[in-house]
Structures are given as structure tokens and as C-alpha cells.
C-alpha positions as CSV (number, residue, x, y, z in Angstrom):
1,X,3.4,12.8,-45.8
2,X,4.0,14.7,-42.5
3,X,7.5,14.9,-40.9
4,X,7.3,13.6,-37.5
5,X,9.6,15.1,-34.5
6,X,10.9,14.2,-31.0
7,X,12.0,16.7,-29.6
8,X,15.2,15.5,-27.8
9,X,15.0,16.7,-24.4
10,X,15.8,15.3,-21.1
11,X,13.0,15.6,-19.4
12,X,9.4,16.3,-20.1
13,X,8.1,19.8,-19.3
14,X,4.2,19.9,-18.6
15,X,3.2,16.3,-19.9
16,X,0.5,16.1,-22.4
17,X,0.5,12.4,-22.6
18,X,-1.3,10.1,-19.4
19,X,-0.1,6.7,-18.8
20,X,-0.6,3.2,-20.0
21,X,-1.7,1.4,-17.0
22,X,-4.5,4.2,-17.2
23,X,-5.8,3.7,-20.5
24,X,-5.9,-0.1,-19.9
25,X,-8.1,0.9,-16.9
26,X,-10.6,2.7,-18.8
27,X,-10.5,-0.3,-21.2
28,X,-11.3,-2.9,-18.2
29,X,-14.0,-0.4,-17.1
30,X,-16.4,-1.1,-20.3
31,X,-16.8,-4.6,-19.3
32,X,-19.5,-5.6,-16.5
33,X,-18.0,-7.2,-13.3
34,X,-14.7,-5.9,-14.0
35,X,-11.6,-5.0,-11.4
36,X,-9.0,-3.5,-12.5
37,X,-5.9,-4.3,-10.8
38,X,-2.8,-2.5,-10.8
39,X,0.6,-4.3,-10.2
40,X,2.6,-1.7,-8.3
41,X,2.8,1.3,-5.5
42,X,-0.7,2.3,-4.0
43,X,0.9,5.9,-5.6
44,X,0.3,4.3,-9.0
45,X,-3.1,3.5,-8.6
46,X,-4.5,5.9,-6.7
47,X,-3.5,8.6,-9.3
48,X,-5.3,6.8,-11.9
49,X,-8.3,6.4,-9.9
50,X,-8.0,10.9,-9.5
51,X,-7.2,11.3,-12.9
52,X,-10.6,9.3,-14.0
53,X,-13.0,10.3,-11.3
54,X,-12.6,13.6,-12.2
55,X,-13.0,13.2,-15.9
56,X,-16.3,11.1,-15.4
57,X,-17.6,12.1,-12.1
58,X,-18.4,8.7,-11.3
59,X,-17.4,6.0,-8.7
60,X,-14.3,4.8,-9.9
61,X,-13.6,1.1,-9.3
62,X,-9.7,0.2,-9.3
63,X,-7.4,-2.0,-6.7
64,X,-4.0,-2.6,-6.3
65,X,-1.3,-5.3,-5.1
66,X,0.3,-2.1,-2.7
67,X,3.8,-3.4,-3.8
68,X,6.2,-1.4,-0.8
69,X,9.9,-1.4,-0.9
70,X,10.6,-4.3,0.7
71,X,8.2,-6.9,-1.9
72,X,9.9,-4.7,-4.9
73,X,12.8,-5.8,-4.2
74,X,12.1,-9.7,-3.2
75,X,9.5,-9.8,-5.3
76,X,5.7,-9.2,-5.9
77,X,4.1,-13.0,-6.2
78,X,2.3,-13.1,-2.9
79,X,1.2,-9.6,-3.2
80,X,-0.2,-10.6,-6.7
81,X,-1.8,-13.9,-5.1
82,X,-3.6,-11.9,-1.7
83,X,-4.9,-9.2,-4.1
84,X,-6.5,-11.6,-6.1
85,X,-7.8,-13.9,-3.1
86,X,-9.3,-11.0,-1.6
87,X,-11.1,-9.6,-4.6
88,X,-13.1,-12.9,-5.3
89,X,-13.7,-13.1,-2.0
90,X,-15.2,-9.4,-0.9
91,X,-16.0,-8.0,-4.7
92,X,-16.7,-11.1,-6.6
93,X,-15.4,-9.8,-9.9
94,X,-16.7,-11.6,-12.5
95,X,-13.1,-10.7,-14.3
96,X,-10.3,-8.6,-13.1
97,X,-8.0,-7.6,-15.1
98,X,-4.7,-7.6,-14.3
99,X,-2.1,-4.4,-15.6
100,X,1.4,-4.1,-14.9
101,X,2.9,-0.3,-13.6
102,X,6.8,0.8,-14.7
103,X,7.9,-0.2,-10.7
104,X,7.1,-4.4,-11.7
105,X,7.8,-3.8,-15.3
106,X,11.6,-2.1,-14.4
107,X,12.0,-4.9,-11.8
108,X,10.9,-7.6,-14.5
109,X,8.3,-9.7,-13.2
110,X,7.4,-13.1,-14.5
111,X,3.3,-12.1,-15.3
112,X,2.3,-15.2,-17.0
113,X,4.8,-17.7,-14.7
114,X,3.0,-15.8,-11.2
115,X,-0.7,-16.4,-12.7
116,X,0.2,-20.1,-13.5
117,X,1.1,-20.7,-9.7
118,X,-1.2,-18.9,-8.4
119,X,-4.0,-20.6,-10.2
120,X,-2.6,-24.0,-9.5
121,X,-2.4,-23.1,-5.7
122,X,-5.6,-22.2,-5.8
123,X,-8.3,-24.3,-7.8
124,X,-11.2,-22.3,-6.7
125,X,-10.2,-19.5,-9.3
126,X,-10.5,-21.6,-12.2
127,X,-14.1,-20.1,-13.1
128,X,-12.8,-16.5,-12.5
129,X,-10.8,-14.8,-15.8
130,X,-7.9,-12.9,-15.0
131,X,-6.9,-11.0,-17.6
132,X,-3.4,-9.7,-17.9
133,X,-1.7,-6.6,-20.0
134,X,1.8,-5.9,-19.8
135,X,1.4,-1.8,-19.4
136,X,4.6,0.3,-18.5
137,X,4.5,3.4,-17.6
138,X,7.4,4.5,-19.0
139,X,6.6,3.9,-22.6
140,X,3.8,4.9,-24.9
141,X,0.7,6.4,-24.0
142,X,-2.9,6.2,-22.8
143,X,-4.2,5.2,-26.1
144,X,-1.1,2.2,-26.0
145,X,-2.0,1.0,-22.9
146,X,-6.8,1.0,-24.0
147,X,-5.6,-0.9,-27.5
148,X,-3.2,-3.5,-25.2
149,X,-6.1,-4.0,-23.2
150,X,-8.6,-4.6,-25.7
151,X,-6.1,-7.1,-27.7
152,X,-5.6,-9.3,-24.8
153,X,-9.7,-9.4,-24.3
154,X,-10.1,-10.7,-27.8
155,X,-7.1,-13.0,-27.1
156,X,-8.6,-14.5,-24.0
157,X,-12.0,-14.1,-23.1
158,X,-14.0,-15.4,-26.6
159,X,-15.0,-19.3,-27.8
160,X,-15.8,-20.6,-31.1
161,X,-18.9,-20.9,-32.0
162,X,-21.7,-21.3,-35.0
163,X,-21.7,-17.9,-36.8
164,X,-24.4,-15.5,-36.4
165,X,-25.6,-13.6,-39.3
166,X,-26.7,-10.3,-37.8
167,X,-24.1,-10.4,-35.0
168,X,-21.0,-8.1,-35.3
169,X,-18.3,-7.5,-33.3
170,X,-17.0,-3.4,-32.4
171,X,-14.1,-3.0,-31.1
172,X,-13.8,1.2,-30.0
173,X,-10.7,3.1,-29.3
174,X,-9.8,5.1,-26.5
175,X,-10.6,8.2,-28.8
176,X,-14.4,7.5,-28.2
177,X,-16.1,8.6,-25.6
178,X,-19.3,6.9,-24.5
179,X,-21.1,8.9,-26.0
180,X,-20.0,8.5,-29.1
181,X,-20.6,4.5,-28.0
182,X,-23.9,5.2,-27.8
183,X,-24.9,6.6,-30.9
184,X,-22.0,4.4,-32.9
185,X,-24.6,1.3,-31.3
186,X,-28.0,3.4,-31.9
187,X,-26.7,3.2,-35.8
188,X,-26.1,-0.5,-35.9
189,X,-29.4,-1.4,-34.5
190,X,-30.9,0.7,-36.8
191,X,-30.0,-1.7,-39.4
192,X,-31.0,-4.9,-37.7
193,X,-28.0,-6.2,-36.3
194,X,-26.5,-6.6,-33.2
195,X,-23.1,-5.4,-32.3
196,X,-21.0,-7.1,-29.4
197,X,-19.1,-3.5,-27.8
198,X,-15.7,-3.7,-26.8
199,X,-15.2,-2.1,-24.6
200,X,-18.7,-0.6,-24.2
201,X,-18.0,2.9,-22.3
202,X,-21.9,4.1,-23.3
203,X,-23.5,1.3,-20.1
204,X,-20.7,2.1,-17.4
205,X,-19.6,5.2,-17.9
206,X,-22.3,7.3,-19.2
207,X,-23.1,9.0,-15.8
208,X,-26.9,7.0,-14.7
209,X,-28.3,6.1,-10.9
210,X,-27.9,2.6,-10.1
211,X,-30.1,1.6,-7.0
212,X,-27.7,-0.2,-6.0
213,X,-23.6,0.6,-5.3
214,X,-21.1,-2.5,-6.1
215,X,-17.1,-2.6,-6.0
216,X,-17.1,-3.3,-9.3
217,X,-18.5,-2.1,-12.6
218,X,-22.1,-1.9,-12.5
219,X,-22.6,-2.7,-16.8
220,X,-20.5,-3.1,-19.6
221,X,-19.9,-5.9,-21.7
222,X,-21.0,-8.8,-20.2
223,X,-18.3,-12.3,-20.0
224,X,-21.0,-14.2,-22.0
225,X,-20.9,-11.7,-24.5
226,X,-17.3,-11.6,-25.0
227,X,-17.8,-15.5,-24.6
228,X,-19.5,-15.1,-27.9
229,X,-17.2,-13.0,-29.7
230,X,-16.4,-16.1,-31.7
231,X,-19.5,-16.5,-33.2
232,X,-19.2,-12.7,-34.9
233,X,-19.7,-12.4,-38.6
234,X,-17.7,-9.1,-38.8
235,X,-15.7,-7.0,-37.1
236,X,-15.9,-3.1,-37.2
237,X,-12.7,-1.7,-35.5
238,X,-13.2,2.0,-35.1
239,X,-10.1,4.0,-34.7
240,X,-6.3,2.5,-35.7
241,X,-5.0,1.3,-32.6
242,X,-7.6,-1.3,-32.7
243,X,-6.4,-2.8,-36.1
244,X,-4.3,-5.3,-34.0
245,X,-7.5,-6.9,-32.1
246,X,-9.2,-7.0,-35.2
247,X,-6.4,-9.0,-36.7
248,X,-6.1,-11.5,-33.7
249,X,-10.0,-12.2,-34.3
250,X,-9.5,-12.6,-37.8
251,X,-6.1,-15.3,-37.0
252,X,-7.9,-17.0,-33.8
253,X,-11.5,-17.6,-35.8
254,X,-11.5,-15.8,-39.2
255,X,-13.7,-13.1,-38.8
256,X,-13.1,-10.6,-41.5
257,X,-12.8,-6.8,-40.0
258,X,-12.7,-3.4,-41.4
259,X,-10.9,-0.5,-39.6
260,X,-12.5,3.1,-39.5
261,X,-10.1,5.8,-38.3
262,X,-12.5,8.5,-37.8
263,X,-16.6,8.9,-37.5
264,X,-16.5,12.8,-37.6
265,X,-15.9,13.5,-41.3
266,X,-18.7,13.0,-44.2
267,X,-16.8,10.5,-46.1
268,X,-16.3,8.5,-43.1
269,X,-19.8,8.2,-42.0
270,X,-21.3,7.7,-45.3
271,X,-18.4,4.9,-45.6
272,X,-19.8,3.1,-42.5
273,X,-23.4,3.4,-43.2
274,X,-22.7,1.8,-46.2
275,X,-20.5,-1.2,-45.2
276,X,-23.5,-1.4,-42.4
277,X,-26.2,-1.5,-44.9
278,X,-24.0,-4.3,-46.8
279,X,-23.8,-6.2,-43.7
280,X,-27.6,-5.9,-43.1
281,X,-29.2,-6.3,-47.0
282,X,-31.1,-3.2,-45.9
283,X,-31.4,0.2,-47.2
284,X,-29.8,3.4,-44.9
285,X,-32.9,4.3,-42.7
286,X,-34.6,7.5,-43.7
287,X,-33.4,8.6,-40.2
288,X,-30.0,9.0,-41.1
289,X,-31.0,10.2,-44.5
290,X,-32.3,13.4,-43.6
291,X,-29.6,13.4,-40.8
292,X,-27.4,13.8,-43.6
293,X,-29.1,16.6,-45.1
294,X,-29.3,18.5,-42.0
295,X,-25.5,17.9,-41.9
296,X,-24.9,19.1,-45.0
297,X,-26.6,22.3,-44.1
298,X,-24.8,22.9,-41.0
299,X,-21.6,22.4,-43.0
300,X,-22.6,25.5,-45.1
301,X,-24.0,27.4,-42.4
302,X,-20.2,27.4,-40.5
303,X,-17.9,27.2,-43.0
304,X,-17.7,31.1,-43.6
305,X,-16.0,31.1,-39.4
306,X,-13.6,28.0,-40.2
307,X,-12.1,29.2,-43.6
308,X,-8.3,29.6,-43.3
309,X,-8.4,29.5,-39.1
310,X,-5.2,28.3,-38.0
311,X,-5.8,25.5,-35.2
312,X,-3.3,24.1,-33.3
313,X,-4.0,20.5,-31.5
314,X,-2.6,18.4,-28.3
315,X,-4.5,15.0,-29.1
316,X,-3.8,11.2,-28.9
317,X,-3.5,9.9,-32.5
318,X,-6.8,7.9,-33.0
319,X,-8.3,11.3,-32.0
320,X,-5.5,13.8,-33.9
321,X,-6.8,11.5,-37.1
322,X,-10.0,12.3,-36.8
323,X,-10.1,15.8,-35.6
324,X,-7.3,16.9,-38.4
325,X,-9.8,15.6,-40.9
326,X,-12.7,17.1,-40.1
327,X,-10.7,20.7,-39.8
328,X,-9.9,20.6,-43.3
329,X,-13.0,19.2,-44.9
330,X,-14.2,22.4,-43.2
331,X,-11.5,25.1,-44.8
332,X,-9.6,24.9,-41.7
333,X,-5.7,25.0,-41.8
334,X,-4.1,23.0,-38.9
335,X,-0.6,25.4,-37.7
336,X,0.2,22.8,-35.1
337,X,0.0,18.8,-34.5
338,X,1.3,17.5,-30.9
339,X,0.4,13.8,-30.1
340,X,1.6,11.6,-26.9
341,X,2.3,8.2,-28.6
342,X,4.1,6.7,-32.2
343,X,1.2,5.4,-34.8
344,X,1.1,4.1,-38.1
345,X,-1.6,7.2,-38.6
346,X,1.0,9.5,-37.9
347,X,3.1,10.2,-41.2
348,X,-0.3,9.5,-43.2
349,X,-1.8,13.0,-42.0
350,X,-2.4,16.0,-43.9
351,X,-0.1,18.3,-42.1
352,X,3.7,19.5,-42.5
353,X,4.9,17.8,-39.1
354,X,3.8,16.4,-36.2
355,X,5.5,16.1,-32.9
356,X,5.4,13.8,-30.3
357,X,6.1,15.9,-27.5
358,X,4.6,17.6,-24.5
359,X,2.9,20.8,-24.0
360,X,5.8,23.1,-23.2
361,X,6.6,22.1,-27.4
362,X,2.8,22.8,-28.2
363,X,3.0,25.9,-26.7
364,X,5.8,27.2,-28.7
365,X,4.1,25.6,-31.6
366,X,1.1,27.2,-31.4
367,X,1.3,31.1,-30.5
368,X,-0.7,32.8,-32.9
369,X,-3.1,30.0,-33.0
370,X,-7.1,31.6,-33.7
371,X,-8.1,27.7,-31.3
372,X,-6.2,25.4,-29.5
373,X,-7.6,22.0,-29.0
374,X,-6.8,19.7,-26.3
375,X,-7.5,18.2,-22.7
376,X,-8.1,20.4,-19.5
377,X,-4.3,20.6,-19.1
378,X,-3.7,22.3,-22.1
379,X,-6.6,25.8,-20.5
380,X,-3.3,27.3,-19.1
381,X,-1.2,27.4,-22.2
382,X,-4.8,29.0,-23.6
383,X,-4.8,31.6,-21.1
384,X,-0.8,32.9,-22.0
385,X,-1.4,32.5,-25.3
386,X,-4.9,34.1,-25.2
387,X,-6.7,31.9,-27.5
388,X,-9.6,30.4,-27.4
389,X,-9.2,26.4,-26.4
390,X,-11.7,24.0,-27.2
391,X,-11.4,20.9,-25.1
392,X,-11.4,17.4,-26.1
393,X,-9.7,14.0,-25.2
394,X,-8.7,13.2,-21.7
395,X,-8.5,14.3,-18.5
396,X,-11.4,17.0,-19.2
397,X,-12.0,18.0,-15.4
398,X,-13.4,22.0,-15.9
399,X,-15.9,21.1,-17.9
400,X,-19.6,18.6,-17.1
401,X,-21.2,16.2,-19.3
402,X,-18.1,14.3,-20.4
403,X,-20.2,10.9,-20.0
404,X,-22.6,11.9,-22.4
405,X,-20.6,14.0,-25.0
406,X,-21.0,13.0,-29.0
407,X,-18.8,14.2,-31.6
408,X,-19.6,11.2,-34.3
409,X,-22.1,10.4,-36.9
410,X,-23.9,13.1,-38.6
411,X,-25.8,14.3,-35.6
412,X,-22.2,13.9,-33.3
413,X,-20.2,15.8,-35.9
414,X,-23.2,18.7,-36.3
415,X,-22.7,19.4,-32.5
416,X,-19.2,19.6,-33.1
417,X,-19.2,21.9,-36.0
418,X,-21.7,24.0,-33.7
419,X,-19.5,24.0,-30.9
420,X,-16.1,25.2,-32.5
421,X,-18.1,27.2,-34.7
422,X,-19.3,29.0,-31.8
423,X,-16.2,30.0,-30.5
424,X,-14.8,31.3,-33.8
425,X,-18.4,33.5,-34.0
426,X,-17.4,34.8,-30.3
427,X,-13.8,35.3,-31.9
428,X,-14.9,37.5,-34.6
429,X,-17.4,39.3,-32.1
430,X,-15.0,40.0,-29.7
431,X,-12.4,41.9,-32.1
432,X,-15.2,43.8,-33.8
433,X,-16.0,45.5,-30.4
């Protein structure tokens, strides 16, 4: 079992971890006809909306209530109330959902009470969802604020219904990138069934032309679909943090659910092509049979560069989870652990400790590191350290092609082995000449 530290200081130097209210964005933004709406300062939402334009390189959409001094003090009900009138009005959202920001959290708003009025007030929003998450900023981490997001989706939006056979519900963390959506839904097809994404990342935020531009999300998860949630015969949650959706579907409608912390290792994928070809009564497709193989071969091809490289990592835990793993099934030894958030994952890692700090502590951590891996903010602790960093979770800003990126199932974690493999080849290269 690892040790895990907090390093007690006052203030955080160099932040590795991003905010709630910004992973409950990205969560709202895998669902078609969605608004995000931030409760707080136009400060608060517009660095969001930075922070995920530049990872995606996409139209961003994302409003807020504009709290000022004065209505932060007083209060933030009418704010609350115009934002939403003017939203249905000029975007016609066909849900927004509604996140709180530390400024309305500190002050203590009454979330649920202020929604209750508003809706009475106003009887023409009774069609229109609104769905809230309490998100401070000052608290937990991006990952925190994707799985509160997704929990109170499953909580809200789906209906009971007559169970459907081939119908199964996926419920994907914030350490998948769409992506890894896409191929994750390319699988479950493959064996006949269909799979209900939330949040599905891989239709709005894969980086395609739409002929037309609209304030909100273009695709997603449509409200029907989630309507049919109910109806699921099994849930797949993929990642940890999304154990505590899975269990609300399971107490609201009893749909049983597996959890799958990681897709990139062997083990892992085999394990879900197998529950998958349970599910279905079919056999694994050839496809991913010979995927397999090929998998296997890269695996001995690139072991020889990954034996006993020490690897430092800056990564939210879903993602820590399933990058530690892969390392080691591949020889690697992991010097360094840093993560943003507490979870249950945490003391069940392979590892001496793991710290839930910021990047000033990975840097000290990791000197004499042969790769550091992390987001685009940890490239300058690469550069004094002089290792090679390879990037992964988010923001990634310096690099293209985040929409599309794959690091699971046997083709995902082949790209990956080729990728890291390629910069321990350059390593070696480098110090021979």
C-alpha cells in the first residue's frame, strides 16, 4: 500500500491541480444542447473557458451569472434567475447546467431553494432541465468537480423504463479523452450493443466542421438518451471516480454496474472484452483478436527501452491509476507519484508514496527522473530538470490533436507504448553521441 503525503504548506507554489467548476464544465460539454453556467465572477468563468479552448482548440461554450460586489454580498438570486431567462430565450439550451464557483459557495448560497423560486416564478421553464452541481473551487480537483457532474446527471435527467437487452449505460471519467470515447464506443458496437455515453466527449469535442455555429454544444448525449438511462441493462463505469454514478443507477432503478479503472494495461482490456462478450452472448471479434496479437508484439518490441526507467508522474488519479499500471507491466519503475485530488485509488497503487501536492513538490521529487509525465504546465519543470516529458492529462496547450488522441484498448495502448518508447530510443541516442 502506498504512503500518501500532503505536504503542509501555506500556499501552493506552481499548481498542478485545475478547478472543480472546470471539470464539471467539460462534463456538461459531452451532452448535446448543453450550457454550462457558472455561478460566480465573469473572472471565474472566463478562465475556464481559456483554460479549455486552448486544450481543444474548439469554440468553447460557457456563461455566467457575472455576480459583482454588490450581488455577492446581497445575494445572487436574480442574477441566477436573468441568466437563466436569457439563455432559453437567445441560446435555447436544451439543458444547462448549473455549477457553483468558491465566491457563492464561501458566501453560502441556497442552490436548490433559488431554483425552486425561480421555476415557480416562471412556468415557462418547466420543459427546460437545469441541472445543478455544487463545485467549489477551493476543494478537490478537476476530476472532483467531471465525477460531481456526471452523478447529478444520472440523478436527474433519466426515467424508468422497460429494460433493453443490448442497451448499456458508460459512464467515462475525466481521465478519457475523446478519443479514447471513440474507440471505448467502436468496441461496444462491435459486439452488438448499444452504449448510452456519459458524458460522450468523442461527438463534441473531437475537433469536426459543423455547417452551422450554435451557442451551445453542437452533439453529445442527447436529453432523450439520458431520458433512457433507465431502461439500461448494465452499467460500465470506466475510471473510479465514477463508481458513485454507477451506484446511484443501481439504488434509483437497479442496474447492476461494473467499475474499470484503467483501459491501457493487458489485463484490463482483455477484462472488458470479456464482461462485453458476456453482455452480448457473442464471441470477441477477430478484429480485436489479432489486435491483441499485434499488441503483444509491440509489448516485446519496447520493453528492452522501459526496463528499470525511472518515471516520475503529475496526473489526476483516474489517470495516475492507469498510467502507473501500464509502466510496470512494462518493466518500468515509477521514482515519483504527484496527484491533485484524495481517491480511494490512491493507497491501492503500486508505489512507495504518493503526494498530493503541486509541481514545486514534483519537481523536487523527480530530479533524476529518465521521463516526466504530466500536462503542459509541467514542460518547464522538464526543461530545469532536463528530462524528457511526455504530456498527458489536462491543460495540453503546446501540443495539436488533443481531440483525437487514444491511449486505450489494444490499438490506444500500442500508440502509447510507441510514443514513450520513442522518447526513451531518442534518450539512449542522444547519450551515445
Amino acid at each position: 500500500m502506498a504512503t500518501i503525503t500532503i505536504p503542509k504548506k501555506s500556499v501552493a507554489v506552481n499548481p498542478l491541480k485545475q478547478s472543480q467548476p472546470l471539470g464539471a464544465a467539460l462534463a456538461f460539454l459531452g451532452l448535446k444542447g448543453m450550457m454550462p453556467l457558472f455561478h460566480g465572477s465573469q473572472g471565474c468563468t472566463a478562465f475556464a473557458k481559456v483554460m479549455l479552448v486552448r486544450h481543444f482548440r474548439e469554440a468553447i461554450p460557457l456563461s455566467t451569472t457575472a455576480m459583482s460586489e454588490v450581488s455577492t454580498i446581497l445575494g445572487g438570486e436574480d442574477n441566477v434567475e436573468q441568466a437563466i431567462l436569457t439563455l432559453a430565450e437567445k441560446s435555447k439550451p436544451s439543458i444547462i447546467g448549473l455549477c457553483t464557483t468558491a465566491l457563492t459557495e464561501t458566501r453560502g448560497e441556497d442552490m436548490e431553494g433559488i431554483l425552486r423560486t425561480i421555476r415557480k416564478r416562471h412556468p415557462e421553464l418547466h420543459d427546460l432541465p437545469i441541472v445543478f452541481v455544487s463545485t467549489p473551487d477551493y476543494k478537490g480537483a478537476l476530476q472532483d468537480g467531471f465525477a460531481a457532474a456526471v452523478e447529478s446527471i444520472v440523478k436527474e435527467l433519466p426515467r424508468v423504463g422497460e429494460t433493453r437487452a443490448n442497451q448499456i449505460t458508460l459512464l467515462v471519467s475525466a481521465a478519457f479523452a475523446p478519443g479514447d470515447v471513440q474507440e471505448i464506443k467502436e468496441i461496444i458496437e462491435a459486439f452488438g450493443l448499444s452504449a448510452i455515453v456519459v458524458p460522450d466527449l468523442s461527438l463534441s469535442l473531437d475537433g469536426h466542421l459543423d455547417e452551422s455555429y450554435n451557442t451551445v454544444t453542437n452533439d453529445g448525449t442527447t436529453l432523450a438518451e439520458l431520458r433512457e438511462i433507465g431502461s439500461s441493462v448494465y452499467t460500465l463505469a470506466l475510471g473510479e471516480s465514477m463508481r458513485s454514478a454507477a451506484v446511484a443507477l443501481q439504488s434509483q432503478f437497479g442496474i447492476p454496474y461494473e467499475v474499470f479503472p484503467s483501459l491501457s494495461n493487458l489485463d484490463a482490456i482483455d477484462n472488458l472484452l470479456e464482461g462485453l462478450a458476456d453482455l452480448s452472448g457473442l464471441s470477441v471479434p477477430d478484429k480485436y483478436r489479432r489486435q491483441r496479437t499485434q499488441l503483444q508484439d509491440a509489448m516485446l518490441d519496447t520493453h528492452f527501452f522501459f526496463g528499470r526507467k525511472q518515471v516520475s508522474l503529475a496526473l489526476e488519479p483516474d489517470l495516475l491509476w492507469s498510467i502507473v499500471h501500464f509502466l510496470q507491466s512494462m518493466g518500468a519503475d515509477i521514482q515519483a507519484a504527484v496527484t491533485t485530488t484524495k481517491s480511494p485509488l490512491l493507497e491501492k497503487l503500486p508505489v512507495e508514496s504518493v503526494t498530493i501536492g503541486d509541481l514545486e513538490d514534483f519537481e523536487k521529487l523527480a530530479a533524476g527522473s529518465d521521463l516526466l509525465i504530466g500536462n503542459s504546465h509541467t514542460s518547464a519543470t522538464a526543461r530545469r530538470l532536463q528530462v524528457p516529458l511526455y504530456r498527458m492529462g489536462f491543460p495540453i496547450f503546446d501540443r495539436l490533436g488533443n481531440g483525437q488522441r487514444c491511449t486505450v484498448g489494444y490499438r490506444g495502448m500500442m500508440q502509447l507504448l510507441f510514443d514513450i518508447g520513442n522518447l526513451f530510443l531518442e534518450q539512449e541516442e542522444s547519450v551515445d553521441s
